[in-house]
C-alpha positions in Angstrom: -18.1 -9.0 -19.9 -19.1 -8.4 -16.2 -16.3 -7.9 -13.8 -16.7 -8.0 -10.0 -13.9 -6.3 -8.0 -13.4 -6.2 -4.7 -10.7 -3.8 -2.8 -10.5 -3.0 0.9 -8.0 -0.5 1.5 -6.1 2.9 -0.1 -3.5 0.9 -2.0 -6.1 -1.5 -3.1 -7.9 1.4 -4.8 -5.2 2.8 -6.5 -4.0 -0.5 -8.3 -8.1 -1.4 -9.1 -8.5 2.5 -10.6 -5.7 1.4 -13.5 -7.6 -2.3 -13.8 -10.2 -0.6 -14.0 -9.5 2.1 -17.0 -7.4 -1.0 -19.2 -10.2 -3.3 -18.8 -12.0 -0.4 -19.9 -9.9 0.0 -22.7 -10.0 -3.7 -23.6 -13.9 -4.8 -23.6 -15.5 -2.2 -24.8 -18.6 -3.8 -22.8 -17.1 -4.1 -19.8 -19.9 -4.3 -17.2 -17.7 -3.1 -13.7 -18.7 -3.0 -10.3 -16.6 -2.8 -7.4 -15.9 -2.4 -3.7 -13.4 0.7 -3.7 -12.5 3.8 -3.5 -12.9 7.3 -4.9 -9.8 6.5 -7.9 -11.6 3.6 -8.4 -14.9 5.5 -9.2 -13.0 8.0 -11.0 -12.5 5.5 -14.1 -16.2 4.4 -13.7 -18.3 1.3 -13.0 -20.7 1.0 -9.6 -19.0 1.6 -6.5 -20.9 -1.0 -3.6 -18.9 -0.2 -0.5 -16.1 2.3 0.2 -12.4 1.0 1.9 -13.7 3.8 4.2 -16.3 1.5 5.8 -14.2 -2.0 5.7 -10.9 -0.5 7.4 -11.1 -2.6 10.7 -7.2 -3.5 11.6 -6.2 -5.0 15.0 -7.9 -8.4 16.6 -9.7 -5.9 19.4 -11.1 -3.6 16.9 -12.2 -6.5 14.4 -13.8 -8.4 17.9 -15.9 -4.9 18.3 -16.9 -4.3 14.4 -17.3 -8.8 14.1 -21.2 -8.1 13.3 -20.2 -5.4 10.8 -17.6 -7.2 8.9 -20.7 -10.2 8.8 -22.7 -8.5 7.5 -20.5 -6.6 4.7 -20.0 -10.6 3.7 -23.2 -11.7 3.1 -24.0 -8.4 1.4 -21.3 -9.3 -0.8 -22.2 -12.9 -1.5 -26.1 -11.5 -2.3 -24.6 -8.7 -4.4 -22.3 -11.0 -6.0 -25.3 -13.9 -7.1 -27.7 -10.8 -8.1 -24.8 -9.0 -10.4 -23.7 -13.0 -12.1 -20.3 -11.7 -13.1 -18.1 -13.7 -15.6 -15.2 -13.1 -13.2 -14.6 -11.7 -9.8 -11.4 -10.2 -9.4 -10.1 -9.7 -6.0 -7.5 -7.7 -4.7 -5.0 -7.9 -1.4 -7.4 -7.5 1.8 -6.8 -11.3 2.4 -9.0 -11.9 5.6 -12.4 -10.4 3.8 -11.5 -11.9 0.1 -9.9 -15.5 1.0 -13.9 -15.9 2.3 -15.4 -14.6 -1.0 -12.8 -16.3 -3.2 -14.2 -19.3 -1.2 -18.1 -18.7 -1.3 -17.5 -17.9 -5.2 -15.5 -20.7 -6.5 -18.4 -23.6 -4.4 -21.0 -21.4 -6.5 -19.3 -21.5 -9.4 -17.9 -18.2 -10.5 -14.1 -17.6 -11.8 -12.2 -16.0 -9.2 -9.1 -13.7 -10.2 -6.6 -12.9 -7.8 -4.9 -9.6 -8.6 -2.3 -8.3 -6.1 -1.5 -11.3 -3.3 -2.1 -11.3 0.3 1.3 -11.4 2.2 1.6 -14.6 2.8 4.9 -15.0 2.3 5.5 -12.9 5.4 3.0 -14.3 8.0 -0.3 -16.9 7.4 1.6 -19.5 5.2 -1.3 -21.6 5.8 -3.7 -19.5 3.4 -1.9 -21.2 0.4 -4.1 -23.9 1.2 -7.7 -21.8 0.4 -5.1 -19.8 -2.6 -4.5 -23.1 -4.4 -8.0 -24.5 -3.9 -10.3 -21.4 -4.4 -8.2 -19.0 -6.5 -8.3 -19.8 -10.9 -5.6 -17.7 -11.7 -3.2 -15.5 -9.2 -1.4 -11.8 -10.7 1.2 -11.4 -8.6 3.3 -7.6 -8.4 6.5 -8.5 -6.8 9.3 -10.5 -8.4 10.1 -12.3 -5.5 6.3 -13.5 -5.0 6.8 -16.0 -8.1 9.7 -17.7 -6.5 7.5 -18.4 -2.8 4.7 -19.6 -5.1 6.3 -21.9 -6.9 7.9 -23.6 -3.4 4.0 -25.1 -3.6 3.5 -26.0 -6.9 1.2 -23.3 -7.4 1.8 -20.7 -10.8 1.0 -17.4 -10.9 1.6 -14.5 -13.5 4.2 -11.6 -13.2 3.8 -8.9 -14.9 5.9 -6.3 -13.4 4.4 -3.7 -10.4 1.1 -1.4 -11.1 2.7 1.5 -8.9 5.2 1.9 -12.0 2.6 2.9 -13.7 0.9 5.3 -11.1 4.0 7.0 -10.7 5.1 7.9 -13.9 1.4 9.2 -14.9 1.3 11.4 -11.2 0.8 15.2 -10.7 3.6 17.4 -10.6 6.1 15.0 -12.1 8.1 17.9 -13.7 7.4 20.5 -11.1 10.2 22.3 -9.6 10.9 22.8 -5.7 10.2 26.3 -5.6 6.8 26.0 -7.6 6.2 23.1 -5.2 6.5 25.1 -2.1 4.9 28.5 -3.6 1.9 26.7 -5.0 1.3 25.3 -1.4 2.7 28.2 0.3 5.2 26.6 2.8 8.7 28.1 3.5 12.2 27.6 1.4 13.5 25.1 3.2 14.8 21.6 2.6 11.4 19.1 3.3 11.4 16.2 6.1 8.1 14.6 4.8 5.9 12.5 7.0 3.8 9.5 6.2 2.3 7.8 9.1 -0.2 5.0 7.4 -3.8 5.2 6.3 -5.4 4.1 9.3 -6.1 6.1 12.4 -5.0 3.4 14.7 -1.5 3.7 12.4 -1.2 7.1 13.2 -1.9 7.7 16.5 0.9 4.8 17.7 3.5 6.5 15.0 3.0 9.8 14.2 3.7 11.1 17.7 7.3 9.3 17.5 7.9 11.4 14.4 7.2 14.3 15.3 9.5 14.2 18.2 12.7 14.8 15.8 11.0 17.9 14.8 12.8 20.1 17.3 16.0 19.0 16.5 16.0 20.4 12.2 15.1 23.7 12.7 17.3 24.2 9.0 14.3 22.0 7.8 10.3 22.3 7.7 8.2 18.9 7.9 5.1 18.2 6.2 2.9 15.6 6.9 1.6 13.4 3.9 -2.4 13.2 5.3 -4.2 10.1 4.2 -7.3 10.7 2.1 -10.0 8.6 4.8 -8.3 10.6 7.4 -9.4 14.4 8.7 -7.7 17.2 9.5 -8.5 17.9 12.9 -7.2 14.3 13.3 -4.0 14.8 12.6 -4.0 18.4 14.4 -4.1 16.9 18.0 -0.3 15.4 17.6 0.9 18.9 16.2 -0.1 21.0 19.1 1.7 24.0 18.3 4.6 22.5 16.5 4.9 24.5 12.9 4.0 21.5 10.5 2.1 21.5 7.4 -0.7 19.3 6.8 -1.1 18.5 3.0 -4.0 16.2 1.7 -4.4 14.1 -1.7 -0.4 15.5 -3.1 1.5 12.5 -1.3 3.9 11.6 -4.4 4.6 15.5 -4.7 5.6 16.0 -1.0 7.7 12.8 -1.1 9.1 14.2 -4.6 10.6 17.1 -2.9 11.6 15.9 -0.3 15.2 15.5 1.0 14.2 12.5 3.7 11.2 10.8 4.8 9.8 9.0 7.5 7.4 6.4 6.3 5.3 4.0 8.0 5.6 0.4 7.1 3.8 -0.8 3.8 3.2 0.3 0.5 4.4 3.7 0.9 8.0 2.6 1.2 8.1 1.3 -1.7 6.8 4.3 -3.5 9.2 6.7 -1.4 12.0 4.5 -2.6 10.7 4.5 -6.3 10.8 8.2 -6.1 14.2 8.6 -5.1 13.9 10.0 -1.4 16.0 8.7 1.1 13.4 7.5 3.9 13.6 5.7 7.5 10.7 3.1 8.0 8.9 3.1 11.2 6.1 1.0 12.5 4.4 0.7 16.0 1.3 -0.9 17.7 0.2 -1.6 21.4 1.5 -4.3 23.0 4.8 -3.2 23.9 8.3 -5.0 23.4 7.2 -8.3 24.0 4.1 -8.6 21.9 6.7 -7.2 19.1 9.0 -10.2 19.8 6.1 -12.4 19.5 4.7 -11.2 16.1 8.6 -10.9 14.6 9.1 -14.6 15.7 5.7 -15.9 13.8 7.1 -13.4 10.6 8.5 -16.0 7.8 10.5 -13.1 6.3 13.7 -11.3 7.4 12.4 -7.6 6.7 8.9 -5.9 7.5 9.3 -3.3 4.2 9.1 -4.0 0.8 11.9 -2.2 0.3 14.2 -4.8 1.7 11.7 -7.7 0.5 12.6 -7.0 -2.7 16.2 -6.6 -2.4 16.7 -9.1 -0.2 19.0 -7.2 2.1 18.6 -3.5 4.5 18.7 -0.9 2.1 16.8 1.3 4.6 16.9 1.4 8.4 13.7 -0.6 10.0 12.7 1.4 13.2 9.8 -1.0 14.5 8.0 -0.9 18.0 10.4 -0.1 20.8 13.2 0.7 18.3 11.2 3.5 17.4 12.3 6.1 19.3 13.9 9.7 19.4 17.6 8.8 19.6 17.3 5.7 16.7 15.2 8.5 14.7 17.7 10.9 15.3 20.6 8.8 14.2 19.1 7.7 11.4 18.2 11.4 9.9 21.8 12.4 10.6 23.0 9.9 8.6 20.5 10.6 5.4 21.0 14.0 5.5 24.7 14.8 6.5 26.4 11.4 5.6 27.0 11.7 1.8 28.2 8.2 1.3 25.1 6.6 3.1 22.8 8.2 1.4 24.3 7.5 -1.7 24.1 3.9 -1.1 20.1 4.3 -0.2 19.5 5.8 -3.7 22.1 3.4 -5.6 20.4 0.5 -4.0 17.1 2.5 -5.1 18.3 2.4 -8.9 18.8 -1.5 -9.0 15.5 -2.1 -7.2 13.5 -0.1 -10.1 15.1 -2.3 -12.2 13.7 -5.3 -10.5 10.6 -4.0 -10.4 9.9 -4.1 -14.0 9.0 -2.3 -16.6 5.6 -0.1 -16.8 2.0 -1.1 -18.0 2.1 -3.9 -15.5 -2.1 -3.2 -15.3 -2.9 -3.0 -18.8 -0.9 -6.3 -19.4 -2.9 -8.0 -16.5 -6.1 -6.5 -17.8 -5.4 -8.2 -21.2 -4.6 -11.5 -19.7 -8.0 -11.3 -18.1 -9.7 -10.7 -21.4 -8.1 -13.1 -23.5 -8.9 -15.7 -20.2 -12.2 -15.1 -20.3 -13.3 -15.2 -23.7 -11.3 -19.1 -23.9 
């Protein structure tokens, strides 16, 4: 069979990498080529585009790349007539694959939606193009199942690929002291920092991190880089504040860690499925009242995953204004000194892993799309 997948950010790219190798593992013929990343090319197939090149976030910076973003769609649509795949399977990245899943369905093709776009959260009114241009929706979140069905729309769930991801990472086993010695950082407790995946991301929140860092001199923090992001990037927050700056070991550094600050999105989710205690931050320009806007049009009560799925504040939600020093501050006291607070964090953590499913989420999915295609 010839599969055509299409991913547009980091996240996207890890959950296509395990479609990718069961798919693989299913049709022995599978023909795969893909807009990605490097863990997607890992498990082969034709990489077209990198996320690297299709990461434009914020309505001024998509106004200045409009011709760019264009042109990457009628590239696609082209690529997508000359390949003649038996399926296209598209994942997250909404605003780019709602317009493929539309070109693809008029022409013909089966479209496969693996991974939804948020729309439970904001852009309700994309269920419209969902039910009309999408065959068959995977979704990875419990709760997803539930919205879908409000519309009389089905969609499969099969449990969450990061499961999987997680229990097949690097370093699962490793100890705290062959974790620090391998990377040579001090022995002291870790205060990991994950400020997104997108520059824009990290230069409105990483500089409100950092500002704590004065205050836990008992405690060293380490920044969890993003692999499309250099170095000397991240370097120009830092100045000459004693902070590590550790590339492509993100589930390690969260791993041994006793606290993290994590910005909004996936990476909660995956700090909270690895046990460590976390404060989720988020921040973009605009100011208070552009946050007040956006949080009005929001059709959910939370911004993390976290407390999407659990449907109540299992972490603290530090989001524009509210992200400051003292809320920081207040927060970190209470995950690191309060025992019975962060207790409740990681008890809440162990009934959310139990929502979440059970592992081989991907290689179920992957054999759903098999079996589909060969009716």
């Amino acid at each position: 069979m010839k599969y055509y997948i299409i991913a547009g950010e980091a996240s996207g790219d890890l959950h296509g990498s395990n479609l990718i190798k069961s798919l693989k593992s299913k049709d022995k013929n599978a023909d795969i080529r893909f807009w990605g990343g490097d863990l997607m090319k890992t498990q082969g197939g034709t990489l077209i585009k990198h996320y690297h090149d299709l990461a434009f976030m914020g309505f001024l910076t998509v106004l200045l790349h409009l011709k760019t973003i264009l042109n990457n769609i009628k590239f696609c649509k082209n690529d997508i007539r000359k390949f003649n795949p038996d399926v296209i399977i598209l994942i997250d990245y909404p605003g780019f694959n709602l317009r493929i899943a539309e070109f693809a369905h008029n022409a013909g093709f089966k479209v496969y939606y693996y991974i939804s776009p948020k729309i439970w959260a904001w852009k309700q009114s994309r269920i419209k193009k969902i039910k009309k241009f999408v065959d068959k929706m995977y979704v990875i979140f419990p709760f997803e199942k539930e919205f879908y069905e409000r519309f009389n729309y089905e969609v499969d769930f099969q449990g969450n690929p990061l499961i999987d991801a997680l229990e097949n990472r690097e370093g699962k086993n490793e100890t705290f002291s062959e974790f620090i010695n391998r990377n040579n950082l001090e022995n002291k407790p870790i205060i990991s920092l994950l400020a997104g995946s997108r520059k824009q991301e990290i230069k409105m929140i990483l500089p409100e991190m950092l500002k704590v860092v004065d205050y836990y001199k008992d405690y060293q923090f380490v920044i969890a880089a993003a692999p499309a992001i250099d170095k000397e990037f991240y370097q120009q927050f830092i100045n000459d504040k004693k902070i590590r700056i550790i590339f492509g070991q993100t589930y390690q550094i969260v791993q041994q860690s006793v606290a993290a600050l994590v910005a909004s999105g996936t990476a909660t989710l995956e700090t909270a499925m690895l046990s460590t205690p976390q404060v989720v931050c988020y921040k973009f320009k605009g100011g208070k009242y552009a946050f007040l806007l956006g949080m009005s049009l929001l059709k959910v009560k939370y911004v993390s995953l976290v407390n999407l799925i659990m449907n109540k504040e299992v972490i603290k939600e530090l989001l524009q204004h509210n992200l400051n020093i003292n809320n920081l501050k207040t927060e970190l006291n209470k995950i690191l000194f309060d025992k019975t607070y962060r207790q409740k964090m990681l008890d809440n953590y162990k009934l959310l892993k139990i929502k979440m499913g059970k592992s081989g989420a991907s290689d179920r999915v992957a054999g759903l799309i098999f079996s589909s295609l060969q009716e």
